[in-house]
Gaussian input, Z-matrix of N, CA and C with variables (Angstrom, degrees):
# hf/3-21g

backbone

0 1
 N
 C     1     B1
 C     2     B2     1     A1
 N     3     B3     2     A2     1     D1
 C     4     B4     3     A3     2     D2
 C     5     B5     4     A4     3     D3
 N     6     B6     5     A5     4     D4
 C     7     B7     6     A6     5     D5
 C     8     B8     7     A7     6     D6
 N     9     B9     8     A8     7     D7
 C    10    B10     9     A9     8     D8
 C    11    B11    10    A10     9     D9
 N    12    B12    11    A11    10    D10
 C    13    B13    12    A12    11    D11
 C    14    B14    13    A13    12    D12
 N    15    B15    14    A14    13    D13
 C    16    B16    15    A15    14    D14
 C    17    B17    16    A16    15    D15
 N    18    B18    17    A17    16    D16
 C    19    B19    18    A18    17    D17
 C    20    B20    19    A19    18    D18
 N    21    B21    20    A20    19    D19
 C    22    B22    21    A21    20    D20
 C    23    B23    22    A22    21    D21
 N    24    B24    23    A23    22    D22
 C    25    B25    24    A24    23    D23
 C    26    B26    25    A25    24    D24
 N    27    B27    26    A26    25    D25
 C    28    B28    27    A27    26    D26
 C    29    B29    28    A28    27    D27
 N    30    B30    29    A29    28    D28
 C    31    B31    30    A30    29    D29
 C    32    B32    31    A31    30    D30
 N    33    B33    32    A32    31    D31
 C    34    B34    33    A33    32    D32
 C    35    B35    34    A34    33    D33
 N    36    B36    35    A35    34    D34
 C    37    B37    36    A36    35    D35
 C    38    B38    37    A37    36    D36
 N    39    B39    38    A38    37    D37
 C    40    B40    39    A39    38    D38
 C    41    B41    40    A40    39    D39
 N    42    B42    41    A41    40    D40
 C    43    B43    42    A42    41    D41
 C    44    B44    43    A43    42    D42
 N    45    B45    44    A44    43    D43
 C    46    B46    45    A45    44    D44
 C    47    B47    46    A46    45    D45
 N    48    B48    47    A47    46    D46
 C    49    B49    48    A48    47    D47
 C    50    B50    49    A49    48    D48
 N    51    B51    50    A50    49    D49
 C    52    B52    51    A51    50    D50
 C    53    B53    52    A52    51    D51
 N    54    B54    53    A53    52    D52
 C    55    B55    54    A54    53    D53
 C    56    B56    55    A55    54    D54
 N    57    B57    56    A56    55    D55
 C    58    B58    57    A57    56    D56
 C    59    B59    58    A58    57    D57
 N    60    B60    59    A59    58    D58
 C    61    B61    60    A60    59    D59
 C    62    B62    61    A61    60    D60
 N    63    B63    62    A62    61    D61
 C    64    B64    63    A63    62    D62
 C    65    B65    64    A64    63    D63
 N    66    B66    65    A65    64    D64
 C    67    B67    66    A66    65    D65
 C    68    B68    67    A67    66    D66
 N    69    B69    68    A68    67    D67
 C    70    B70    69    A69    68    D68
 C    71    B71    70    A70    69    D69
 N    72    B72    71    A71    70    D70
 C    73    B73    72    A72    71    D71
 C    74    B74    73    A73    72    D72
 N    75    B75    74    A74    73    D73
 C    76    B76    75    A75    74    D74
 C    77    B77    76    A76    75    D75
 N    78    B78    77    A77    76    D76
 C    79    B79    78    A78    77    D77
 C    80    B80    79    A79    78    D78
 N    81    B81    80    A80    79    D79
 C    82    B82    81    A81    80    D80
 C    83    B83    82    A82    81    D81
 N    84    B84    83    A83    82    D82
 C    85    B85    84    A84    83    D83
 C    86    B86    85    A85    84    D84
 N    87    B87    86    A86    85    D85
 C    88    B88    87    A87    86    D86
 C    89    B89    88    A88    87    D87
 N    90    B90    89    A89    88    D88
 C    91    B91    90    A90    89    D89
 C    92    B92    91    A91    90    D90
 N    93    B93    92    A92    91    D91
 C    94    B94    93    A93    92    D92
 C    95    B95    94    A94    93    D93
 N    96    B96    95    A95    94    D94
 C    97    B97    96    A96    95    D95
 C    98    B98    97    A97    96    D96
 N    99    B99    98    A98    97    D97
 C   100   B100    99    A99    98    D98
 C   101   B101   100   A100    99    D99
 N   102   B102   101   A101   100   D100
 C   103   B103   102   A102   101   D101
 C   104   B104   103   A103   102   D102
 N   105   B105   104   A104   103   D103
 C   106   B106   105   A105   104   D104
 C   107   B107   106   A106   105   D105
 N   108   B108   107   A107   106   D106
 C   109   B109   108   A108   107   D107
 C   110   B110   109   A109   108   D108
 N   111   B111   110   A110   109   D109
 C   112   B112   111   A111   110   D110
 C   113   B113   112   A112   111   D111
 N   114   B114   113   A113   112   D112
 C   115   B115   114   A114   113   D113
 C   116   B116   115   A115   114   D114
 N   117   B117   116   A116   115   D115
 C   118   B118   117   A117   116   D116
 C   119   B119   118   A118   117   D117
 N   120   B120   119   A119   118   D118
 C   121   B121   120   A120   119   D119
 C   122   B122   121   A121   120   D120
 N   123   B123   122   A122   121   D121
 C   124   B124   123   A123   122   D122
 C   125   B125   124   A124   123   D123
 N   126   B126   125   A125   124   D124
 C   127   B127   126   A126   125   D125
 C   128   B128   127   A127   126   D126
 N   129   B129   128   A128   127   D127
 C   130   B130   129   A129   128   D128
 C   131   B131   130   A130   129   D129
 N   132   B132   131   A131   130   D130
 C   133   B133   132   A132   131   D131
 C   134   B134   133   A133   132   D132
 N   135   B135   134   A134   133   D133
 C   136   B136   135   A135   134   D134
 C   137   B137   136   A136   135   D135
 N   138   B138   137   A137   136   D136
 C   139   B139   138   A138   137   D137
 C   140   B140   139   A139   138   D138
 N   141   B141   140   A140   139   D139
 C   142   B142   141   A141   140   D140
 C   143   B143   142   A142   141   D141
 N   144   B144   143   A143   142   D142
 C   145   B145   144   A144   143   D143
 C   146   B146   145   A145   144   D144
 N   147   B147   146   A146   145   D145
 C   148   B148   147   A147   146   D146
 C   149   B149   148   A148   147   D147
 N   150   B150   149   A149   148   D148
 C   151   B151   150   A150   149   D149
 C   152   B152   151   A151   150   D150
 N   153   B153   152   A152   151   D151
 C   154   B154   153   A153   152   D152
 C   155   B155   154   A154   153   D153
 N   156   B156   155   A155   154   D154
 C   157   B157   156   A156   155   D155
 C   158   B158   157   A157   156   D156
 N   159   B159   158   A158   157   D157
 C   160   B160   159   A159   158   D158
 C   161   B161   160   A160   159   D159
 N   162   B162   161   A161   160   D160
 C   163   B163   162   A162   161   D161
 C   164   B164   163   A163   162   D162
 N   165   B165   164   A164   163   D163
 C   166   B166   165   A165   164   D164
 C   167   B167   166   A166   165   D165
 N   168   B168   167   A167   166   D166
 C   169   B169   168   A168   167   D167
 C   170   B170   169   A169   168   D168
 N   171   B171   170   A170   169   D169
 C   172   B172   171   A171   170   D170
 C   173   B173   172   A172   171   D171
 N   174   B174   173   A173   172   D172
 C   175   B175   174   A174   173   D173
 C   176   B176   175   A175   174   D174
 N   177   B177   176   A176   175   D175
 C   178   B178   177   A177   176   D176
 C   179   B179   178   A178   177   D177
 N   180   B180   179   A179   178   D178
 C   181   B181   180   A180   179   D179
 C   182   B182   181   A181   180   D180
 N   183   B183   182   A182   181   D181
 C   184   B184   183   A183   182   D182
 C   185   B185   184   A184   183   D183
 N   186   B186   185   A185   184   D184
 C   187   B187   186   A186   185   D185
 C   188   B188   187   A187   186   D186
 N   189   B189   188   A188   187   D187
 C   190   B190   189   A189   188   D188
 C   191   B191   190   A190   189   D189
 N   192   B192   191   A191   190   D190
 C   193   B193   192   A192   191   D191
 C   194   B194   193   A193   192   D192
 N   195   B195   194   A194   193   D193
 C   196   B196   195   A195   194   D194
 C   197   B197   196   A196   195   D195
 N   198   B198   197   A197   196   D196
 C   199   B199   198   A198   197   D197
 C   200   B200   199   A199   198   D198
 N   201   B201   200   A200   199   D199
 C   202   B202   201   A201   200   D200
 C   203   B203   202   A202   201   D201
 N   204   B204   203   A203   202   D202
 C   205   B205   204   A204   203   D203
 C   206   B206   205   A205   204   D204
 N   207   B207   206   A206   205   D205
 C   208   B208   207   A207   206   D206
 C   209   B209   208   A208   207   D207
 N   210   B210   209   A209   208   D208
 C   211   B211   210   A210   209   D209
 C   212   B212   211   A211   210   D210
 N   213   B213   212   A212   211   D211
 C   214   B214   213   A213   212   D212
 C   215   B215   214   A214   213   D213
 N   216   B216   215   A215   214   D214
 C   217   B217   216   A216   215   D215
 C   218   B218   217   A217   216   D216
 N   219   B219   218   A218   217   D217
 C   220   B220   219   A219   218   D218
 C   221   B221   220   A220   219   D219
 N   222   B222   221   A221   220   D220
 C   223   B223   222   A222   221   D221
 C   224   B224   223   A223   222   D222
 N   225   B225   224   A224   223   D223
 C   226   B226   225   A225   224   D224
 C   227   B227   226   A226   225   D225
 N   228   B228   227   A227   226   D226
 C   229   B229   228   A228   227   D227
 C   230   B230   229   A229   228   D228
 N   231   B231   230   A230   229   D229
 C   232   B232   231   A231   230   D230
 C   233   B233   232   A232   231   D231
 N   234   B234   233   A233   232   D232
 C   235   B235   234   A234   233   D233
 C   236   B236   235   A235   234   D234
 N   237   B237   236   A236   235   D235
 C   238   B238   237   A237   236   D236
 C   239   B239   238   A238   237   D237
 N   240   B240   239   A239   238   D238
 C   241   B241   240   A240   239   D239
 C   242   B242   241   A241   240   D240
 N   243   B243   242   A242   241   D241
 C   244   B244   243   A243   242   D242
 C   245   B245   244   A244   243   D243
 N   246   B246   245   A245   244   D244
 C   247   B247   246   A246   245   D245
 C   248   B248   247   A247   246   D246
 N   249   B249   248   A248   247   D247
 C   250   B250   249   A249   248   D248
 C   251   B251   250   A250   249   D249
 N   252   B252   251   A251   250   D250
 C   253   B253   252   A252   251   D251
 C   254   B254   253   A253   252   D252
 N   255   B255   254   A254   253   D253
 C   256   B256   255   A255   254   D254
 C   257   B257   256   A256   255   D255

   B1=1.4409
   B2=1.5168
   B3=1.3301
   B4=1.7249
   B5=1.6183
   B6=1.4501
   B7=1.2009
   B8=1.8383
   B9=1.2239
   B10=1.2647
   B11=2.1196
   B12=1.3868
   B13=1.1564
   B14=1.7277
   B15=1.4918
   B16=1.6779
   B17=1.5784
   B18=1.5830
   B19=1.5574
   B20=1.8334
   B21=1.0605
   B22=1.7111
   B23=1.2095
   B24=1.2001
   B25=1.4927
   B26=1.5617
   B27=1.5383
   B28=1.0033
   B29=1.6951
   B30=0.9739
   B31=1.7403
   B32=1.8882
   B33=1.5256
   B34=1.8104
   B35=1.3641
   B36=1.3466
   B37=1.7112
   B38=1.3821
   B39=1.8991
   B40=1.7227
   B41=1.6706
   B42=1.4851
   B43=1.3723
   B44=1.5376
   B45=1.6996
   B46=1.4354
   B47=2.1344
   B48=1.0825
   B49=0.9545
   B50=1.8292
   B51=1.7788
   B52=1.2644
   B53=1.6550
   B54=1.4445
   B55=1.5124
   B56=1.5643
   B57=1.1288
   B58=2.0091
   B59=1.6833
   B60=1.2361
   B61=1.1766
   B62=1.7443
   B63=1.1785
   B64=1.3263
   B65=1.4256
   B66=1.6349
   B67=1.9212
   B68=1.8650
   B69=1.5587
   B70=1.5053
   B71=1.6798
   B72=1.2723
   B73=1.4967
   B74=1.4963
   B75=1.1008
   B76=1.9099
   B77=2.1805
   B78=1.2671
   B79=1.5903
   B80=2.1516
   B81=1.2025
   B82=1.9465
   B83=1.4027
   B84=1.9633
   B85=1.7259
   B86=1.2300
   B87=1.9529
   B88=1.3144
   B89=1.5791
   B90=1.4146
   B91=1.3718
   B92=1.5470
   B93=1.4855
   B94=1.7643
   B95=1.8094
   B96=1.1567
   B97=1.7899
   B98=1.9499
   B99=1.4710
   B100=0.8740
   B101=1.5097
   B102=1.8368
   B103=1.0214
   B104=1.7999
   B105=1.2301
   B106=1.0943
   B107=1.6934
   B108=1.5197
   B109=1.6533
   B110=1.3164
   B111=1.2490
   B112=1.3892
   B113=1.2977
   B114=1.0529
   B115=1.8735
   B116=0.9329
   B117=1.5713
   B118=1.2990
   B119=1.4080
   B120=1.6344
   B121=1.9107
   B122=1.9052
   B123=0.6839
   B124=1.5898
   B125=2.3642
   B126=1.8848
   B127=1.4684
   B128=1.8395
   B129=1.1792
   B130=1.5692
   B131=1.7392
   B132=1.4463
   B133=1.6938
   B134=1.8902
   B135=1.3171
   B136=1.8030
   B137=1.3222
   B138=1.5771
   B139=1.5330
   B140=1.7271
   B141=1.6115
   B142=1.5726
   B143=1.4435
   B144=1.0197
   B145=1.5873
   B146=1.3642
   B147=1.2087
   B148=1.9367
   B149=1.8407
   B150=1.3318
   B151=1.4096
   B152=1.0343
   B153=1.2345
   B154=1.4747
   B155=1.6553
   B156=1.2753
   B157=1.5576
   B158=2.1174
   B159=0.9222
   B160=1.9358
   B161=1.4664
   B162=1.3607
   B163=1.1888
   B164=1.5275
   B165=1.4756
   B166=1.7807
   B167=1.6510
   B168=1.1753
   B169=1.2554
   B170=1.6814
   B171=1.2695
   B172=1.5410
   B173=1.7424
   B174=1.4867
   B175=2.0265
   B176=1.5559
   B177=1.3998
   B178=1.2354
   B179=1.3875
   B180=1.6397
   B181=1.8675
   B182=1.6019
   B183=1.5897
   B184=1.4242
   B185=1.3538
   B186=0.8056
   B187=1.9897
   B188=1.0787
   B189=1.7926
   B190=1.6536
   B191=1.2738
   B192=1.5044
   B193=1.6444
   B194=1.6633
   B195=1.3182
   B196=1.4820
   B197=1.5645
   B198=1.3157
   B199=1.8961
   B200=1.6452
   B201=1.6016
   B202=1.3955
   B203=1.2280
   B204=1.5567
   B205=1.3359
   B206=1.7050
   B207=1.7263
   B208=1.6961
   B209=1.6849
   B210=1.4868
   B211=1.5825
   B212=1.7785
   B213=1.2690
   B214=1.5107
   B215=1.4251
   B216=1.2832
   B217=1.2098
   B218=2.0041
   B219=1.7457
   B220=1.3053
   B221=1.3987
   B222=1.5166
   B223=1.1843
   B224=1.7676
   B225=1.2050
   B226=2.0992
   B227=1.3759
   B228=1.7432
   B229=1.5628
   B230=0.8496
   B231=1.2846
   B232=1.5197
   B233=1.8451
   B234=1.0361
   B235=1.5854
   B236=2.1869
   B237=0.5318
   B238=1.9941
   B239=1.3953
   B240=1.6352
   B241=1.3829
   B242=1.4826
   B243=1.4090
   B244=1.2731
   B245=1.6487
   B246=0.9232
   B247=1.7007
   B248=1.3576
   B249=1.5416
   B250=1.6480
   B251=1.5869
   B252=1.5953
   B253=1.1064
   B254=1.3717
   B255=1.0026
   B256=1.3257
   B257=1.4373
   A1=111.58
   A2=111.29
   A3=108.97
   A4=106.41
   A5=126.93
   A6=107.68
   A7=143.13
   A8=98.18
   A9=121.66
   A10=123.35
   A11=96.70
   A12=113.85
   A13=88.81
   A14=116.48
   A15=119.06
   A16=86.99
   A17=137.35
   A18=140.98
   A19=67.60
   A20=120.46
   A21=112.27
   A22=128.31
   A23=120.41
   A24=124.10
   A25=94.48
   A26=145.74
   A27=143.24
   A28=116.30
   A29=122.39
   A30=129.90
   A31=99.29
   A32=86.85
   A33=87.74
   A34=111.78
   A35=112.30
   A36=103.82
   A37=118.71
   A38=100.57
   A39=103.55
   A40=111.00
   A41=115.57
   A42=120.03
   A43=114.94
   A44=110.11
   A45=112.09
   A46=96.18
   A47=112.76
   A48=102.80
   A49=120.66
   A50=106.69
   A51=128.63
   A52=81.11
   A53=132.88
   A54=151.30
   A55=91.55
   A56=108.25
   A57=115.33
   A58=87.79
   A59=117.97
   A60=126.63
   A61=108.28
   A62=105.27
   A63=108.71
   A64=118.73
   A65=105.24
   A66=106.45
   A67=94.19
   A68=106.32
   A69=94.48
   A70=86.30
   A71=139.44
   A72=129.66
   A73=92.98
   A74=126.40
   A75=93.91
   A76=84.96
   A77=102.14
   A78=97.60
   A79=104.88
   A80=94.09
   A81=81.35
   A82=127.65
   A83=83.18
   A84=104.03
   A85=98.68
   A86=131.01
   A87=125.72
   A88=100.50
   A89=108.23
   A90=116.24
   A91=118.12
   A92=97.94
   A93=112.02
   A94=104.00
   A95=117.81
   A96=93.78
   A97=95.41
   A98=136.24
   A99=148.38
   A100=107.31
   A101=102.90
   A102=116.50
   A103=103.46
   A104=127.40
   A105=125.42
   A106=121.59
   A107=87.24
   A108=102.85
   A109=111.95
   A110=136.58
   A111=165.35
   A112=99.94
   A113=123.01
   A114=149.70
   A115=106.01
   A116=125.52
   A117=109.64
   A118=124.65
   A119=104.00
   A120=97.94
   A121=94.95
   A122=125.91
   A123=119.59
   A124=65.69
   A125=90.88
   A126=88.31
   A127=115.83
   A128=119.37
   A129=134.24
   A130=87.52
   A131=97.08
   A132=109.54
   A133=96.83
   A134=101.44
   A135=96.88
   A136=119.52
   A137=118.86
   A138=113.68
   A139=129.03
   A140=88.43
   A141=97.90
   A142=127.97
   A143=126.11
   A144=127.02
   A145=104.67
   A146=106.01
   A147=107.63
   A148=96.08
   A149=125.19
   A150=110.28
   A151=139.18
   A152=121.43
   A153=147.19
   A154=103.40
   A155=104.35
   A156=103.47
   A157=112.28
   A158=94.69
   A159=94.05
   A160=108.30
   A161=120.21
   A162=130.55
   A163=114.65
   A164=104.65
   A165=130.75
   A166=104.78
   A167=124.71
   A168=112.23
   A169=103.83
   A170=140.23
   A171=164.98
   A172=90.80
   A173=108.33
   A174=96.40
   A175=98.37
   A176=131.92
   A177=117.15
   A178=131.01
   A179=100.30
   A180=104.60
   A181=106.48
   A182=100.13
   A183=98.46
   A184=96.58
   A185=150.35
   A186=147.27
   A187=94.53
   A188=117.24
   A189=110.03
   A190=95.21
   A191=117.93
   A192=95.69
   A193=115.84
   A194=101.78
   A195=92.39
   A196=101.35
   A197=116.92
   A198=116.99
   A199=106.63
   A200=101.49
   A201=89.23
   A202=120.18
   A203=139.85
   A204=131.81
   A205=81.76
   A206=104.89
   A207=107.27
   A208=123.52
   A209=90.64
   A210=109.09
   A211=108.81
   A212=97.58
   A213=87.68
   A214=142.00
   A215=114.59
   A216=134.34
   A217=120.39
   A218=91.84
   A219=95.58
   A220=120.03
   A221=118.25
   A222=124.70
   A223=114.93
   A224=95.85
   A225=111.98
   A226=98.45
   A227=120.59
   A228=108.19
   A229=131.14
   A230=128.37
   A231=125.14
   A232=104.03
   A233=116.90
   A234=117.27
   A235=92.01
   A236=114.84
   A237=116.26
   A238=91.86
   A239=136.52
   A240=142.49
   A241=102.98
   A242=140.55
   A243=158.00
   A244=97.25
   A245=113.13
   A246=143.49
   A247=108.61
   A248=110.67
   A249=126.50
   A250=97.51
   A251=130.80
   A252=147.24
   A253=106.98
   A254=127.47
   A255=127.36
   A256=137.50
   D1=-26.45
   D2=174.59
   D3=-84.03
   D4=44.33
   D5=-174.66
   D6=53.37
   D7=22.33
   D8=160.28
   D9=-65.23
   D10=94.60
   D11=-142.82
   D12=-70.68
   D13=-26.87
   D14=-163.25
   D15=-95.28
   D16=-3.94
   D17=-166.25
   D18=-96.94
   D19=-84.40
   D20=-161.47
   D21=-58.49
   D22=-4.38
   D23=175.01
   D24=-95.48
   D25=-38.33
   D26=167.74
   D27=-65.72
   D28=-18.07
   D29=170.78
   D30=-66.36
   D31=-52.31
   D32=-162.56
   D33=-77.49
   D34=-30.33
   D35=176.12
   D36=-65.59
   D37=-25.78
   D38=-170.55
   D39=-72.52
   D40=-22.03
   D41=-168.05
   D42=-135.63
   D43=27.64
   D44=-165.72
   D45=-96.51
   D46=-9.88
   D47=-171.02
   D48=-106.60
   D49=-8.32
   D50=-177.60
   D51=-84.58
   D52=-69.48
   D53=-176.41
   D54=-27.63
   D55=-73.89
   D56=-155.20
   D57=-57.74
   D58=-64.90
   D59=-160.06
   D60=-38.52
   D61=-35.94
   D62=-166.81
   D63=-100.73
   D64=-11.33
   D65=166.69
   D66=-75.38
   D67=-45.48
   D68=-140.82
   D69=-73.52
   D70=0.27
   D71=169.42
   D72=-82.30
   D73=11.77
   D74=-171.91
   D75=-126.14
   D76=-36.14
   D77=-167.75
   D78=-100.58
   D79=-33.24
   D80=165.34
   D81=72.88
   D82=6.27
   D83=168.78
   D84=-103.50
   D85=157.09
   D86=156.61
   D87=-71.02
   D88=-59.98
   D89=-168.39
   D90=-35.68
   D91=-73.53
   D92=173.37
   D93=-48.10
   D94=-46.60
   D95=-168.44
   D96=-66.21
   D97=-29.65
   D98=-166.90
   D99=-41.69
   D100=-55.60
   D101=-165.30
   D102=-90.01
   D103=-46.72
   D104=151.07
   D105=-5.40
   D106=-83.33
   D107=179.82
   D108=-42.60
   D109=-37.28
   D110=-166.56
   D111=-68.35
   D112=-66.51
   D113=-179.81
   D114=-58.32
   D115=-39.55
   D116=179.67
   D117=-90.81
   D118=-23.11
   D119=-175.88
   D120=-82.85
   D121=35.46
   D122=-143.31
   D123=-125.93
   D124=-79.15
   D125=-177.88
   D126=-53.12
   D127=-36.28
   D128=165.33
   D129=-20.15
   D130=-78.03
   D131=-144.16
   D132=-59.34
   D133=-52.87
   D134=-176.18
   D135=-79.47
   D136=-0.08
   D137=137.51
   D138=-47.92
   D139=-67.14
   D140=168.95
   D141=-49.51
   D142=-27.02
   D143=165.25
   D144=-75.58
   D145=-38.86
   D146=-176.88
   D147=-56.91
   D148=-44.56
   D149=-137.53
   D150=83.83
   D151=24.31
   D152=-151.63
   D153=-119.89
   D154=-4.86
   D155=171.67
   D156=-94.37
   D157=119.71
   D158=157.61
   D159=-68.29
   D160=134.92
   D161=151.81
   D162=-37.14
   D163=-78.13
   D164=-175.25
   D165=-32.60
   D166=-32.28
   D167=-154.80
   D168=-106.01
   D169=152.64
   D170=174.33
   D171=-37.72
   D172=106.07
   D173=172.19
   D174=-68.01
   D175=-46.21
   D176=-173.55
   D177=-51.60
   D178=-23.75
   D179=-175.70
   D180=-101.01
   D181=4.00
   D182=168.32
   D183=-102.02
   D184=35.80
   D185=-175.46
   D186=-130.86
   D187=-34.86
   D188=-164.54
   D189=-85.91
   D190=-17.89
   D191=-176.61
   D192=-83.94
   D193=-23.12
   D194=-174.40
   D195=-68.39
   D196=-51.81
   D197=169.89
   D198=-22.18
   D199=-66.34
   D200=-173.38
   D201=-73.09
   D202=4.41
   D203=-157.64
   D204=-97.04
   D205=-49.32
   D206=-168.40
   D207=-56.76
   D208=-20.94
   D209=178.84
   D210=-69.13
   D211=-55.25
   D212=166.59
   D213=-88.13
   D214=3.95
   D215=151.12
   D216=-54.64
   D217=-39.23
   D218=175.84
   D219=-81.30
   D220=-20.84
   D221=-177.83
   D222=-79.58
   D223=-39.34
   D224=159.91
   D225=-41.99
   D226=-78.51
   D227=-176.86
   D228=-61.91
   D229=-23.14
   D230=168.90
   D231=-64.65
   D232=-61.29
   D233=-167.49
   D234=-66.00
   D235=44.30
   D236=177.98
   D237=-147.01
   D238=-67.21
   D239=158.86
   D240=-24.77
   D241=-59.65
   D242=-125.34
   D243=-103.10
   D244=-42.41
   D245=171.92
   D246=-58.94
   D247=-58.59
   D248=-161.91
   D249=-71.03
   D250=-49.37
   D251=-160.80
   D252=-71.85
   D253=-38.63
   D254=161.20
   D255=-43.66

């Protein structure tokens, strides 16, 4: 949380592969979980400076939620895009 750049490169290697594993089962793009995955350690990291993390709770099932929150966030703009184009 103090910006410990070898603390965040060790967060993401420890849980980057439970994380990916589990967008690209829900979205079934390489690309999109790519960017996803991306989006989320991205929000991960400026949580953690925020303080926005609880100790008490699982960091991995808090990573999966932001994945899944961003996942459907993308699916909202696409179906509004999808809407507009019409």
């Amino acid at each position: 949380m103090a910006g410990d750049l070898d603390a965040i490169e060790t967060l993401i290697s420890r849980h980057k592969d439970k994380v990916f594993t589990y967008i690209m089962f829900v979205v079934k793009n390489e690309a999109l979980a790519e960017d996803v995955f991306q989006d989320t350690f991205i929000k991960v990291i400026n949580s953690l400076k925020r303080g926005k993390y609880n100790e008490q709770g699982v960091f991995s099932s808090w990573v999966i939620r932001i994945a899944h929150n961003l996942i459907i966030d993308h699916y909202r703009k696409s179906k509004k895009n999808a809407y507009f184009l019409e």
